[in-house]
C-alpha positions in Angstrom: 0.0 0.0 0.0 3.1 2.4 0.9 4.2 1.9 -3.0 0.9 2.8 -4.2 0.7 6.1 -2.5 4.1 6.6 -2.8 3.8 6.6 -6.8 0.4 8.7 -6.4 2.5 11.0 -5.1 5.3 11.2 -7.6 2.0 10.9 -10.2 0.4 14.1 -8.5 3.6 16.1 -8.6 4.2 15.5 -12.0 1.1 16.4 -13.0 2.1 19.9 -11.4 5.7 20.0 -13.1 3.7 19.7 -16.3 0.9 22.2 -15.5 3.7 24.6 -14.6 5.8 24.4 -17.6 2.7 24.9 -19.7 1.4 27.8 -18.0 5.1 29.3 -18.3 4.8 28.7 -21.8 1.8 30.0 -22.6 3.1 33.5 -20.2 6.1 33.7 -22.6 4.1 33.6 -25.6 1.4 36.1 -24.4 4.4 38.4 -23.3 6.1 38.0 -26.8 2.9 39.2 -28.4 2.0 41.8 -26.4 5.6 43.1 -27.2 5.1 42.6 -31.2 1.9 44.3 -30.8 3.6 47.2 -29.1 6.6 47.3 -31.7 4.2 47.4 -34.2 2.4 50.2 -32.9 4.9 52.5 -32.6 6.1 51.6 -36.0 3.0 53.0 -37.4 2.3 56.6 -38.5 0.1 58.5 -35.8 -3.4 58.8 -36.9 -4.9 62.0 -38.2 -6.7 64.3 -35.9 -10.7 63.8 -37.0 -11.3 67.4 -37.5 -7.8 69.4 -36.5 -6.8 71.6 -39.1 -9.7 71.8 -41.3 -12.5 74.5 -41.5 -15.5 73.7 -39.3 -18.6 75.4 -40.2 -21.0 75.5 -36.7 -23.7 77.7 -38.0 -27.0 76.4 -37.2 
């Protein structure tokens, strides 16, 4: 019976080595696209202001 549990055991904490290394995987790869999305962002040309600059006519 010792065996048993002692191989539930080992069973149990590899189950956690696993769920670990894919949860550190899947933090690297959201990090890595969070930091292609903000290279890419800064890459592109700054939007135009909606109305800056151009004649506005407010008479009703």
């Amino acid at each position: 019976m010792e065996i048993n549990s002692h191989l539930s055991a080992q069973v149990a904490q590899l189950q956690q080595t696993l769920q670990m290394g894919i949860l550190d995987k899947s933090l690297n790869m959201g990090a890595a696209g969070a930091v292609e999305m903000l290279e890419d962002m800064s890459a592109q040309q700054p939007a135009a202001h909606p109305y800056k600059g151009q004649i506005i006519d407010i008479q009703a």
